[in-house]
N, C-alpha and C positions, 0 to 999 in steps of 0.2 A: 743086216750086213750091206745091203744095196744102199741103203742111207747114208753108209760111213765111209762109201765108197765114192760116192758123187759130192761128199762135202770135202774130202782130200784134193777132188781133182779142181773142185772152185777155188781150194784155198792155193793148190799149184798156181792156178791159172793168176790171182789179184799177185801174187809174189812176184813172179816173170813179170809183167805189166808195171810195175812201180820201178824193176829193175832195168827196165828196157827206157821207159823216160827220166829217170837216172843217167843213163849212160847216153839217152842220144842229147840232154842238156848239159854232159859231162864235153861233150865231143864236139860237140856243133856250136856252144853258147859263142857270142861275141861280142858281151859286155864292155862296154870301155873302162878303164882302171884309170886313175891321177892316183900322180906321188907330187907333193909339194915340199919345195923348199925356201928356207930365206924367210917364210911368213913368223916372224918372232912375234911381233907384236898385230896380225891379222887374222883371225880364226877362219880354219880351212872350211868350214862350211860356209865364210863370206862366201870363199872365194869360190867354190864350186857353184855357187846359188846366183852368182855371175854369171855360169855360161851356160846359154842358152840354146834351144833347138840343137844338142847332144845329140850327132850320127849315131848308127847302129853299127857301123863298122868306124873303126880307124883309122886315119889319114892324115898325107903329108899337108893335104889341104887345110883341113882343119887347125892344123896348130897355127898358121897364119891366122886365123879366126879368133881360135883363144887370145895371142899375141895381142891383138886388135881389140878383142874385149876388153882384157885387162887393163891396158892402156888406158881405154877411153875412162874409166873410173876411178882415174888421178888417185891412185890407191901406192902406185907404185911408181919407180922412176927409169924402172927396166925390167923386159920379163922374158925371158929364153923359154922355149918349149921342143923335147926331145923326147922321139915316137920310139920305145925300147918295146918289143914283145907284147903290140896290141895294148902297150901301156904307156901314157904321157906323164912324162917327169916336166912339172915347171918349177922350174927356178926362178924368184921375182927377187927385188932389190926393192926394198919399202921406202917409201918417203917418211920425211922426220915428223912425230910427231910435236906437236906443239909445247913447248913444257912452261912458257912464261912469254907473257905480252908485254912491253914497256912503251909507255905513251910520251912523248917531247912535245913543249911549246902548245899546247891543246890548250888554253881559253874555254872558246865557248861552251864545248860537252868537257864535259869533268870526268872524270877516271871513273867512274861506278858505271857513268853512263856509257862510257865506250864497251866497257866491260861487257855492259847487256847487250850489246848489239854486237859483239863478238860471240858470243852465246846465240841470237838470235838466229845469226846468219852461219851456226854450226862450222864456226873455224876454229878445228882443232887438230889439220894435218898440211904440213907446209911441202906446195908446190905452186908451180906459175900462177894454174889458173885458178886456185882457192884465193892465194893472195891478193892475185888483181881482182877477183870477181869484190874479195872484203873491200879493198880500196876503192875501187869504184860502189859499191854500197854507201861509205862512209863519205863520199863526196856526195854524192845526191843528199845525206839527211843535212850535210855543211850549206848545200846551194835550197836547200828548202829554210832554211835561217838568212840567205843573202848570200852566202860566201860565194859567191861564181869562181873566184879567182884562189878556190885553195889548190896547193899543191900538198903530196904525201910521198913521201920519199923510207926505205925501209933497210934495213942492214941487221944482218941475221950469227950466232954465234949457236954452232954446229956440236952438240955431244955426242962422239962416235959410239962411244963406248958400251950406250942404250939408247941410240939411235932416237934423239931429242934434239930440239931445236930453241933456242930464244930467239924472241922477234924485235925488232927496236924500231918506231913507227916514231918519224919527226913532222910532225902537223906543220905546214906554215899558210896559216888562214887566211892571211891579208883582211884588207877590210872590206867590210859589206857592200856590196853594189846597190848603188842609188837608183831608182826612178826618175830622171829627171824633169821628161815632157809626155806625155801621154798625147799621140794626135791621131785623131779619129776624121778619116778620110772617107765622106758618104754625101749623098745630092741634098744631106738636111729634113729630111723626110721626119727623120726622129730627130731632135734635138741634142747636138752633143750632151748638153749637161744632165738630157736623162741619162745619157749612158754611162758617163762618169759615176752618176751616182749607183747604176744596179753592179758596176765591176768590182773586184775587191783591188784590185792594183790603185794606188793611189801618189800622187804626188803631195807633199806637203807646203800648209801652206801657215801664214801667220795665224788665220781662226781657225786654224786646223791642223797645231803644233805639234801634236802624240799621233800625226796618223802615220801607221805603216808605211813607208815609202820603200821598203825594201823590194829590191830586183828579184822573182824569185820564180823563174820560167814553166813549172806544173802550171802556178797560179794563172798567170798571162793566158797559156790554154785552154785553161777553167775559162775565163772571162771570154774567152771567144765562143766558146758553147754557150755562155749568159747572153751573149750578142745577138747570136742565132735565135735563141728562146723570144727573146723579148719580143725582134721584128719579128717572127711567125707567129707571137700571137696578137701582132698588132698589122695582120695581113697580108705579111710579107712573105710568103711561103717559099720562093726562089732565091732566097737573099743568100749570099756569099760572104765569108768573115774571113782575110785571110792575117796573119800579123806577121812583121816585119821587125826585127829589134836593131838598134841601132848602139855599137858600144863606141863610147867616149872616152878621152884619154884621161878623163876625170873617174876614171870608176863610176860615170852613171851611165845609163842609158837611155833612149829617146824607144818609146814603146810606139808604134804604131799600127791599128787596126783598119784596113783598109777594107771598104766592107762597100760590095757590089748589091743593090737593094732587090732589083727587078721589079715589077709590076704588083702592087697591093690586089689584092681578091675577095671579094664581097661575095654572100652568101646569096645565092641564089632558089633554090629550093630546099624544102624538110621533107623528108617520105616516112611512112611508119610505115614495115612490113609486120602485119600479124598473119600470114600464112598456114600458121597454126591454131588461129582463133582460138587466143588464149585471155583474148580481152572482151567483154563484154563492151554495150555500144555507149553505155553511158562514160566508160572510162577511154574510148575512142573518140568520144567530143572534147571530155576534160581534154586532151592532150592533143586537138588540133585545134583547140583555144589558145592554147601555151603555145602553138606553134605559130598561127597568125601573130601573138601580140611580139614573140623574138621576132619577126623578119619584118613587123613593124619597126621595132626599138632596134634593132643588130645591124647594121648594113656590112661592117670590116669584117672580114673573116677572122676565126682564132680559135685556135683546137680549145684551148681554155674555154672558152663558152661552149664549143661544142661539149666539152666535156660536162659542165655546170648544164646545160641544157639536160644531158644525158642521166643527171641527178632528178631534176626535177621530175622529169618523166619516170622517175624510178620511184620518186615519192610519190608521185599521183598511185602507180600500180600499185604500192604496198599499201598506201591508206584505203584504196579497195577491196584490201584482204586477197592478195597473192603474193607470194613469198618466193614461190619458185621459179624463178626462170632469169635471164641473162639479157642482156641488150646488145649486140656487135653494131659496128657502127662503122660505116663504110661513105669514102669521102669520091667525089668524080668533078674532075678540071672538066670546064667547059668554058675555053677564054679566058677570061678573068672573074671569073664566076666559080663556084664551087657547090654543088650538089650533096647534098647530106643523105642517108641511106640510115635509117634506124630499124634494126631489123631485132623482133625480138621474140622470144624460142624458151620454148620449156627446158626444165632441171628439174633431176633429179634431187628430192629434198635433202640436206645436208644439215646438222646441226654442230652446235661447237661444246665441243667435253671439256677444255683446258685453256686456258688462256695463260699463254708463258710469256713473261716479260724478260728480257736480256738485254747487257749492254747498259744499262743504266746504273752505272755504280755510286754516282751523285743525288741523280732526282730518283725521290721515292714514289714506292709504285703507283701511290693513292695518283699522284701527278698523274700519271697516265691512264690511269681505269679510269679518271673522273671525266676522261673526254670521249668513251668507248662509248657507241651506240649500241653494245650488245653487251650482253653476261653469258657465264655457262648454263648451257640449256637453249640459248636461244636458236633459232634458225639463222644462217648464213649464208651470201651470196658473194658476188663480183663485186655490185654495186657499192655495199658496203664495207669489202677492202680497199675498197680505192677512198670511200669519202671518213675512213679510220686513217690512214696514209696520209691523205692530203691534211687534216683537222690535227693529226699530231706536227705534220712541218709547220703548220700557220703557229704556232707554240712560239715559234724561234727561239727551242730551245736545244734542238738536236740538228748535227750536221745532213745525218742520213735516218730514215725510217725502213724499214723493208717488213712485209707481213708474208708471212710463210704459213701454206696448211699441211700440217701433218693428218694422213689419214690412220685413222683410229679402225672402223670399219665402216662398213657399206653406205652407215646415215649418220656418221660422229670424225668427227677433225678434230684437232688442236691446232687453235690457233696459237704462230711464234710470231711477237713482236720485238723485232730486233731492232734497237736505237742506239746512233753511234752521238754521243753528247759532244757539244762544242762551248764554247769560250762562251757566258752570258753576261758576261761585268765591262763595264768599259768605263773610262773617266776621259772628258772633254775640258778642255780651257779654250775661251776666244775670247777677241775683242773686240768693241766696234766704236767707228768714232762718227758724228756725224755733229749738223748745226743746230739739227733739232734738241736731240738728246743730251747731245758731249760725250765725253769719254764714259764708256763702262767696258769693266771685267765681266765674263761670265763664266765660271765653273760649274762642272755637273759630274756627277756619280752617277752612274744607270747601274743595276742587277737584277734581269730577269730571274733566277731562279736562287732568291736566297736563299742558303745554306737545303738546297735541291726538294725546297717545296711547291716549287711555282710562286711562290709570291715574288711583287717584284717590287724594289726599293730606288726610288727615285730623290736626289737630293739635290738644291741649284743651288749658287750664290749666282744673285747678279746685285753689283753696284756701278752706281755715274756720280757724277756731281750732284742729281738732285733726287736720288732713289738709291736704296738700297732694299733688296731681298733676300731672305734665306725660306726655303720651302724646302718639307718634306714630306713625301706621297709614297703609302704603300698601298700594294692590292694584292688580292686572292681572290682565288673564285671562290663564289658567294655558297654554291652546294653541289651537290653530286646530280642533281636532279634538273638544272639547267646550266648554261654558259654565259650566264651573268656574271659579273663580277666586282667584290667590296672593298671600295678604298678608304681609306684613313690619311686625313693632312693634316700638315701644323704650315702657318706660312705667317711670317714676320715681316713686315714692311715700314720704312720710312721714307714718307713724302714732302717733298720739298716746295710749296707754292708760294711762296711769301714772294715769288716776281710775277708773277699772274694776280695771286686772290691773297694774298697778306696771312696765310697760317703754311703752320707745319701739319701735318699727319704722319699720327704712329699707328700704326695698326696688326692687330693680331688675332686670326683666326682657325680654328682648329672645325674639320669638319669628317662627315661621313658621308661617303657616294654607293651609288649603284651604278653599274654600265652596260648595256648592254647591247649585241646585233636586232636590231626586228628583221634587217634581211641585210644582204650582202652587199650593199650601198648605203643603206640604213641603220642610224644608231640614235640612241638614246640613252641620255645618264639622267638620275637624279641624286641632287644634294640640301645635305641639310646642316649647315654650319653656325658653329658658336662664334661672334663676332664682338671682340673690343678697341674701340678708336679714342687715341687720344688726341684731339685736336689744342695746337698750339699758337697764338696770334702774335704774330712779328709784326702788325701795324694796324693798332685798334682804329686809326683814324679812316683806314679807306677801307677793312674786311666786312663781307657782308655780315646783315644782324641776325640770317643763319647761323651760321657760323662762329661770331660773338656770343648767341645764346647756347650753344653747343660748348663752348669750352671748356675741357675737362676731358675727362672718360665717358665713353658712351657703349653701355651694353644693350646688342640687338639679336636675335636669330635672323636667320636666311634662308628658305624653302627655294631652292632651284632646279627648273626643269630645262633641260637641253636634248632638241634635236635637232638632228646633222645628216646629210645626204649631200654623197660627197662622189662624184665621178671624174674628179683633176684626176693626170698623170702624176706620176713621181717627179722627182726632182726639183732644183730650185728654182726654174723658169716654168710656170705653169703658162701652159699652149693650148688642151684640150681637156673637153670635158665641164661641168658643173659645181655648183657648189651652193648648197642653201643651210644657213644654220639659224633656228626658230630658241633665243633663251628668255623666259620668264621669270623674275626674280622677285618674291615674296618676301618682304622683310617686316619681323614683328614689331608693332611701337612698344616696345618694353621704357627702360630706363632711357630711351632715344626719343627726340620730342618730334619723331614722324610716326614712321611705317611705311610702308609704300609698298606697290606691286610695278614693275617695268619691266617691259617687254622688249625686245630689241630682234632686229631679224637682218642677217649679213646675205649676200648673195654674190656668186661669182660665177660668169661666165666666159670661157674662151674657145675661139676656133682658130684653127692655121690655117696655111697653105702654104708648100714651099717654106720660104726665109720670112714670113709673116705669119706675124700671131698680132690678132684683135682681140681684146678684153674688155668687158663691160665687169663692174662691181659697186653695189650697193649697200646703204645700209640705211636703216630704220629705225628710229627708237621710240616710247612714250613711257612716261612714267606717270604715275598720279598719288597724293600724300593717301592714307586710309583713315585722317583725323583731320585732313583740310587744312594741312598747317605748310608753309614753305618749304620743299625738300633741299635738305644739307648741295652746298653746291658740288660736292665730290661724288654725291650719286646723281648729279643733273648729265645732259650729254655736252659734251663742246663741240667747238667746228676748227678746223683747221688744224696745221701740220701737215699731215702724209693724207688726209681724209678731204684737205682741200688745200691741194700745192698753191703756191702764191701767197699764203697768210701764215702766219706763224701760230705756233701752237696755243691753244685760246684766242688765239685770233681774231675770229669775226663772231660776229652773236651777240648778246646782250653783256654789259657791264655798268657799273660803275664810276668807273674809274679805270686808267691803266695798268694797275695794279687790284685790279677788283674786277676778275673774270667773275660771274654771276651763272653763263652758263643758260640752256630752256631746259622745258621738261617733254617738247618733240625734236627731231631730227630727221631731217632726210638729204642724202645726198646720193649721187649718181656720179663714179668715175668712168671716163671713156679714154680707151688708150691701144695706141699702135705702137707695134717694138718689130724693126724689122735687124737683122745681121749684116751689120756694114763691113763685118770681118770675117775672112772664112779660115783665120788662124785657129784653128781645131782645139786648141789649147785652151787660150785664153780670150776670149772673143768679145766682140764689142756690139752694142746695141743700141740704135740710136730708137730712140721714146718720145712720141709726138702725143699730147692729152689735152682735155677737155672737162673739167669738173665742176658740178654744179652742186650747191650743197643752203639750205634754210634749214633755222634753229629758232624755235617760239615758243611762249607762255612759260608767263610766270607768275605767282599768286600775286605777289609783290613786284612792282615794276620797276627796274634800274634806272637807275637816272638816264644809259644812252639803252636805248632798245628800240628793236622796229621788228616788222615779220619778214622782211624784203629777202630775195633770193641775193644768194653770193655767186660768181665766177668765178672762173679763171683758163687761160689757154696757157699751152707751155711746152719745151720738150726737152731730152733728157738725154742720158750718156749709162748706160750701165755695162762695166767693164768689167769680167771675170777674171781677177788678175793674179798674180802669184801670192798673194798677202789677202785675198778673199775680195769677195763681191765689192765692187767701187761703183759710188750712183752720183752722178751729179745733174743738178738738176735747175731750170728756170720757171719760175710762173709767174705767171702776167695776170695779178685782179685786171678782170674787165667788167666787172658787175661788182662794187663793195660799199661802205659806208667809209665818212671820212675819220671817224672813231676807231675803226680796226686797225690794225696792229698788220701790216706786210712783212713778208719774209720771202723776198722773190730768187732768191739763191736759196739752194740744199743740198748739201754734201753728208755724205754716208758711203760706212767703210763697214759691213759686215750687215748690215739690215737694211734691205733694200725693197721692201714690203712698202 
């Protein structure tokens, strides 16, 4: 009974208690309540999901708040809020929605395409700021085509009824804004024409008919970050770009870069910090070997080397079997001097689960895994994000690269490589006119990534009066296993000598190459080509008895080795840097009544200073038959032309006759030349050319009727104008060393080849 007696009085007691917070949450609560009205076409829990930081109690303040909320979310075109009994009634007035777009006068984007960028930009309810925000959208993609000068004007036809809207959008684009002068305002340090050539703004000009000259102000911006880059990694680390545009009543504009240099910075010291004695001592020499032979070779500073510096010390660690750890790299001014800080620190081991490729809806993926220094499974660091990154831009096949790690767990990532692709095809037309050559055409096809496999397909025509070409070059990389790569040519030529050596030549060669880096200055190709020449005699009486024995068809192969080590700058005026190129050419006596092996070796060197640039440039040849017979005179070398200003092309050296260049089977010549800027017209600028060239040409099996070993001269000086219609050279030379048999040519004019 006492049991039944204490469970009554619990179950009294939980009743009273549920009843009592019942009633004090019945009595006390202060919930806020909305009643909405007018929302026909807005669902209320938008609109509740709009307001935010909800008081506990209700107030007059608050619907000033709501009011304000609403508003700002261009949802409505008016909103009243009225505080009835701890409950807010709003009333809102909806903006129309959209019901139908209609486009006038639009050209360049075509109706689907506006379509999508009205989609894009989520305009589907009409008010001020939607509208203007689309219209100002839709001008920036008009001025990233040129338009600077479109207008968009709009008139709207209002259905009350279900509160819809049409829109009626009258485009008037006007025409494209021009480029007209690009001037770059700087103490000369860098050479305008390098600059010209790293910017993408361009003006056009005759050899350079199809180039974009479109006005198109992102870009302009872009190019002044291209500005900045360049001079800081060519020492310039204080340097200033600022641009100034200039609009003309011609719809073009005058671009100008005004760009303050400051003071170039040489590198001063390298430090490695291992702190954490993570290197043993033998890979602490390796890398203060690397470190004396840079501050040997480097004097300019440039984050770019530091950076490649930063590589190499990364390869030495890993090739000693350490995988783990990071490099930070910390830079310290001291004057003009820079202080390098290599400081390098344990990791935690990471490995890679995934490898995801995105963004690449053209090149396939092989393209891109075939350049990755890792697979799945492998270990992963810093180092080898950054030279995956860099190695995919050197492609020039994407705009942008970005490498993203997803963590997987504690020792596994995914790696994301996202590539945003750009334009890889481009087609060129130029011409050039000159006294040497004459008139020629030249057109070209470029496509780095045909039909998005990386291969890339090269195609010329060049014809003059006394040559015509048509060549076709394609390549791919050779395998997955290195960065070599395999080209395939066809190349079709007609030669015209019968005013030098009394024949024609036809010739047609179809061949295979290899090409490859051995280092980062350093290349090397080899080629092995199938060769057919048809030689044709326009004057049996004076062509050599080479030559006359040759005529016909002549099938030969060609074993060629070429290497190249090459430290010029960019652009068309080379100022700084080196140039050595070693080719050997093996050719079989097949159906050809030689063979022969010749060797030839180019060299180029320049230094500036200021408005001077000094050049020195040589070349070397020897050939020898491999059955002792007379070599064809089209594989002998010659002298003169552009290789020894003052003599005309076959000019000096052994002959015949005046019509019966003969040609040696050595060569050497030495040009010497000073170009300083007599214009500081940014544009187009002018360069006066003071030279020096000395050049002997000797042996021959068979000796020409005029032949001697003796050295040739010449002094001279020159005019090279960068003009609106391309490179302009004119030119004097003065034999001062010659025989009286050679052939002068002491004027030379040239419109587009100024080599």
């Amino acid at each position: 009974m006492k049991l039944n007696l204490n469970y009554e009085i619990l179950k009294f007691n939980l009743l009273t208690s549920f009843f009592i917070l019942f009633l004090t949450k019945s009595v006390f609560s202060n919930e806020i309540l909305f009643d909405i009205e007018g929302n026909d076409y807005t669902d209320r829990n938008v609109i509740i999901s709009l307001l935010k930081d909800i008081p506990d109690n209700a107030s007059k303040e608050y619907s000033n708040d709501i009011i304000q909320i609403l508003n700002s979310s261009n949802f409505f075109s008016d909103v009243q809020v009225k505080l009835i009994n701890n409950k807010f009634l709003i009333i809102v007035k909806e903006y129309p929605n959209i019901n139908n777009i209609y486009f006038q006068n639009n050209e360049r984007l075509k109706n689907d395409e506006l379509e999508l960028i009205v989609s894009e930009t989520n305009f589907t309810r009409f008010n001020n700021i939607s509208t203007n925000t689309f219209i100002s959208e839709l001008k920036k993609i008009y001025q990233s085509f040129g338009y600077n000068n479109i207008k968009i004007d709009y008139s709207s036809k209002v259905y009350k009824e279900n509160n819809t809207v049409d829109l009626f959008f009258n485009i008037t684009e006007g025409e494209i804004t021009k480029i007209n002068k690009i001037i770059i305002n700087s103490s000369n340090s860098i050479l305008d024409q390098e600059i010209r050539d790293i910017i993408n703004s361009k003006t056009k000009t005759i050899l350079n008919i199809f180039a974009n000259n479109n006005f198109k102000p992102e870009i302009v911006e872009k190019d002044k970050y291209v500005i900045l880059n360049y001079y800081r990694q060519n020492g310039y680390i204080d340097v200033s770009v600022e641009t100034k545009i200039e609009y003309l009543k011609s719809n073009k504009v005058n671009i100008y870069f005004n760009i303050e240099e400051g003071n170039v910075y040489s590198f001063s010291n390298i430090n490695i910090d291992d702190s954490k004695n993570i290197l043993n001592e033998n890979i602490l020499d390796k890398i203060d070997n690397e470190v004396k032979i840079f501050l040997d070779n480097e004097k300019v500073f440039s984050t770019k080397k530091i950076q490649n510096f930063e590589k190499n010390i990364s390869s030495i660690i890993i090739q000693n079997g350490l995988d783990f750890f990071e490099i930070n790299t910390f830079e310290k001014k001291n004057k003009n001097n820079i202080d390098i800080l290599f400081q390098i620190l344990p990791i935690k081991p990471k490995y890679t689960n995934q490898i995801n490729i995105v963004g690449n809806s053209r090149t396939f993926d092989h393209v891109i895994r075939r350049e990755l220094e890792i697979v799945e499974g492998d270990a992963i660091h810093k180092n080898q994000i950054k030279s995956i990154r860099d190695k995919l831009i050197s492609l020039n096949l994407f705009e942008s690269v970005e490498l993203k790690q997803e963590v997987v767990d504690d020792n596994n990532v995914n790696l994301i490589i996202e590539v945003k692709e750009k334009q890889t095809g481009t087609f060129n037309a130029g011409i050039s006119v000159g006294t040497l050559d004459g008139f020629a055409i030249v057109t070209g096809l470029n496509e780095r990534n045909f039909y998005g496999t990386g291969r890339s397909l090269d195609f010329l025509v060049n014809t003059s009066d006394d040559r015509n070409q048509f060549k076709l070059i394609t390549t791919d990389r050779l395998s997955y296993e290195n960065d070599a790569d395999i080209s395939y040519s066809i190349n079709y030529k007609q030669e015209d000598f019968s005013t030098a050596s009394s024949y024609k030549l036809d010739s047609f060669t179809s061949g295979l190459g290899v090409n490859y880096k051995i280092n980062k200055k350093l290349f090397h190709n080899i080629n092995f080509d199938y060769v057919i020449k048809d030689y044709k005699i326009t004057d049996v009486s004076t062509v050599s008895n080479t030559i006359s024995d040759s005529s016909g068809s002549n099938i030969s192969y060609l074993l060629s080795n070429n290497l190249r080590y090459s430290t010029l700058n960019p652009g068309f005026i080379s100022k700084t840097g080196n140039y050595l190129s070693y080719i050997n050419t093996i050719e079989t006596p097949t159906s050809s009544n030689n063979g022969f092996v010749r060797n030839t070796l180019n060299l180029k060197k320049y230094f500036s200073r200021n408005r001077n640039i000094f050049g020195l440039q040589g070349k070397f040849g020897n050939i020898f038959s491999l059955n002792n017979n007379d070599i064809l005179t089209d594989d002998k070398f010659s002298l003169g032309g552009k290789w020894l200003r003052g003599f005309d092309n076959y000019g000096a050296g052994p002959r015949n006759s005046r019509t019966s260049y003969v040609g040696g089977n050595n060569l050497a010549v030495i040009k010497l030349d000073y170009s300083y800027e007599i214009s500081k017209q940014s544009n187009f600028p002018f360069y006066l050319n003071l030279f020096n060239d000395y050049g002997v040409i000797w042996d021959n099996k068979t000796k020409p009727t005029q032949s001697d070993n003796n050295l040739r001269s010449s002094v001279g000086f020159g005019i090279k104008y960068y003009s609106p219609i391309g490179p302009i050279g004119f030119t004097w030379g003065f034999p001062v060393i010659d025989e009286e048999y050679d052939i002068k040519r002491m004027f030379l004019f040239s419109i587009g080849n100024l080599d």
